[in-house]
LOTOR-58635 format. One record per residue (C-alpha): x, y negated, z negated; residue number from 1; residue in three letters. Coordinates in nm, 2 decimals, padded with zeros to 4 digits, always signed. Layout:
# residues N
R      X      Y      Z   k   r
R      X      Y      Z NUM ALA
...
//
This chain:
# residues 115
R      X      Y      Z   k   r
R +04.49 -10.39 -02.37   1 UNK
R +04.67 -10.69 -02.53   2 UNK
R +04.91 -10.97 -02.41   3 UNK
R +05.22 -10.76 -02.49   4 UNK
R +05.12 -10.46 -02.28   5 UNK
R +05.01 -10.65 -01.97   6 UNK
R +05.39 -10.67 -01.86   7 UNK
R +05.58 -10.31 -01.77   8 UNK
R +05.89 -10.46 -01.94   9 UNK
R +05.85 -10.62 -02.30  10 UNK
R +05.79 -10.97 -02.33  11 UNK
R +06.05 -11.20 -02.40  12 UNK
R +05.89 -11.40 -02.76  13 UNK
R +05.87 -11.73 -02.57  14 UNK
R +05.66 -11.59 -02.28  15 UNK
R +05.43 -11.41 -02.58  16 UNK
R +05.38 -11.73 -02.70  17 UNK
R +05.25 -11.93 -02.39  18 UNK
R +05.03 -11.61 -02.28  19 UNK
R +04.91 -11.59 -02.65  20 UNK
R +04.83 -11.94 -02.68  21 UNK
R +04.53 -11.97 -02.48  22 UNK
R +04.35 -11.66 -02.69  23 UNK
R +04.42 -11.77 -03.05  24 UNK
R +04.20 -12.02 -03.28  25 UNK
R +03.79 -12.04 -03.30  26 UNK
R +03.73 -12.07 -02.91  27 UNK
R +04.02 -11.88 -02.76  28 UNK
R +04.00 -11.54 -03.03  29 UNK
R +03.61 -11.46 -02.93  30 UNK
R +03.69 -11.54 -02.57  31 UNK
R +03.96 -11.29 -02.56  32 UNK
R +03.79 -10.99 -02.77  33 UNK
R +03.49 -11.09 -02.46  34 UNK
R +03.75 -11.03 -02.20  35 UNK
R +03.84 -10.72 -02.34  36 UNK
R +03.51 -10.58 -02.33  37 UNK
R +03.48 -10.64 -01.99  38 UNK
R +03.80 -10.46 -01.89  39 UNK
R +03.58 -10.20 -01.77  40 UNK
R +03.59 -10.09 -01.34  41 UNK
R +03.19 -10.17 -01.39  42 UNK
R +03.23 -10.53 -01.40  43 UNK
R +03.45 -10.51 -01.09  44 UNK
R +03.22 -10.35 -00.88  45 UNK
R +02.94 -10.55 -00.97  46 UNK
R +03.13 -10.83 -00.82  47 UNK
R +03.35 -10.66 -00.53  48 UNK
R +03.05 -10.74 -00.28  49 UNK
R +03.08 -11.14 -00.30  50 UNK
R +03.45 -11.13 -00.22  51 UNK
R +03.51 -11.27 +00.14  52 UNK
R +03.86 -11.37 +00.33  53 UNK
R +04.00 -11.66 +00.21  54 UNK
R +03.98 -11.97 +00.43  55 UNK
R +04.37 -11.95 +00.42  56 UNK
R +04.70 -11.75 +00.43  57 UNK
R +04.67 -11.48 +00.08  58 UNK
R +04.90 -11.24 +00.05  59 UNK
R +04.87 -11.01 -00.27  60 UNK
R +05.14 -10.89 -00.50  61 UNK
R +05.04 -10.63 -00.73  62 UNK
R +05.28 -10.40 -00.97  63 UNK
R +05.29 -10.08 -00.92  64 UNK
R +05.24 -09.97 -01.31  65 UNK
R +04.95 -10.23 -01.40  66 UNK
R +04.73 -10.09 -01.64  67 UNK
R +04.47 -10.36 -01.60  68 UNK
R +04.41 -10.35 -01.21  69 UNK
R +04.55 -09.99 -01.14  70 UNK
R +04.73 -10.05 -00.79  71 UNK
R +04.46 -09.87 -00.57  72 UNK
R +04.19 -10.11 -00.68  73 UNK
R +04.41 -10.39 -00.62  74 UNK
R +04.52 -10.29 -00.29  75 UNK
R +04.10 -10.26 -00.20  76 UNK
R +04.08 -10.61 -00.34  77 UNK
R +04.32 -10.75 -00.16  78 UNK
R +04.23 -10.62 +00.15  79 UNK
R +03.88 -10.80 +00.08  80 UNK
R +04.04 -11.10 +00.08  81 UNK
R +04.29 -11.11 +00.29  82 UNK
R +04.42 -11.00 +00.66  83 UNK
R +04.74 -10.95 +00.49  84 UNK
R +04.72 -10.68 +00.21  85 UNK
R +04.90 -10.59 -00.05  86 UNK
R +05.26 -10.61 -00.15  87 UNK
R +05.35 -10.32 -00.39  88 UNK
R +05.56 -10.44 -00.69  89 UNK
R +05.80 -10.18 -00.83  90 UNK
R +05.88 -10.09 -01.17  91 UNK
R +05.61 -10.42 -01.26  92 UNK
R +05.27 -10.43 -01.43  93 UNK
R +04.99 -10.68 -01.44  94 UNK
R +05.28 -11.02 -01.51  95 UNK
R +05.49 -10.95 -01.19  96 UNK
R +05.56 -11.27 -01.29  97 UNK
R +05.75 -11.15 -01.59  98 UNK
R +05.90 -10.82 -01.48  99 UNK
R +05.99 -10.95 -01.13 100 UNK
R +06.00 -11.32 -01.04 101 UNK
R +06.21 -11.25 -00.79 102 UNK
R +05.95 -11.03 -00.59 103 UNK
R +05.72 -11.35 -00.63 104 UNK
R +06.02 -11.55 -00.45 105 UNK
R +06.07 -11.36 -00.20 106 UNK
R +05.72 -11.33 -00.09 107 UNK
R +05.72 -11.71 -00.08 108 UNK
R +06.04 -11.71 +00.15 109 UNK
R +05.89 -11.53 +00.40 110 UNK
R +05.60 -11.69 +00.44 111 UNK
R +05.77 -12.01 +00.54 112 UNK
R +05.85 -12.04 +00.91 113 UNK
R +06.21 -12.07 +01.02 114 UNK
R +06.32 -12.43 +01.12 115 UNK
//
């Protein structure tokens, strides 16, 4: 797995550059490469146990084609943590951010009460 393939849709060259910039140079390379090694459902469930409900509102958005956290897993995740589930994400992979902002917005809009 690397930065490009973490979004369903390609990356535009500036967003490559802010999620690549936090991996590169003599702390950030080693720290990714010991990332990647963990991407392994192992890891997850040693630590699935010590996830408890969030002391406030959470509500999960999770694309549909993400090849990090495959949906399922997510969706069992989220339910740990929150009373409110998970929100599917079409056509989006691990940077819904990225392939849909406007999923992220609209999740946000109906969270805030009407006036």
């Amino acid at each position: 797995m690397d930065v490009p393939s973490t979004g369903h849709h390609p990356l535009s060259n500036e967003a490559l550059e802010i999620y690549s910039a936090p991996w590169t140079g003599p702390i950030g390379q080693p720290a990714f490469y010991r990332q990647i090694a963990q991407m392994n459902q192992k890891y997850t469930d040693e630590v699935q146990s010590l996830y408890g409900r969030m002391d406030c509102p959470v509500t999960v958005l999770l694309g549909e084609c993400d090849e990090c956290i495959p949906y399922d897993k997510g969706q069992q995740l989220a339910e740990l943590i929150s009373t409110n589930g998970c929100i599917p994400v079409p056509d989006a992979g691990h940077l819904v951010q990225e392939d849909h902002t406007e999923a992220i917005v609209s999740a946000v809009l109906k969270q805030i009460p009407p006036r």
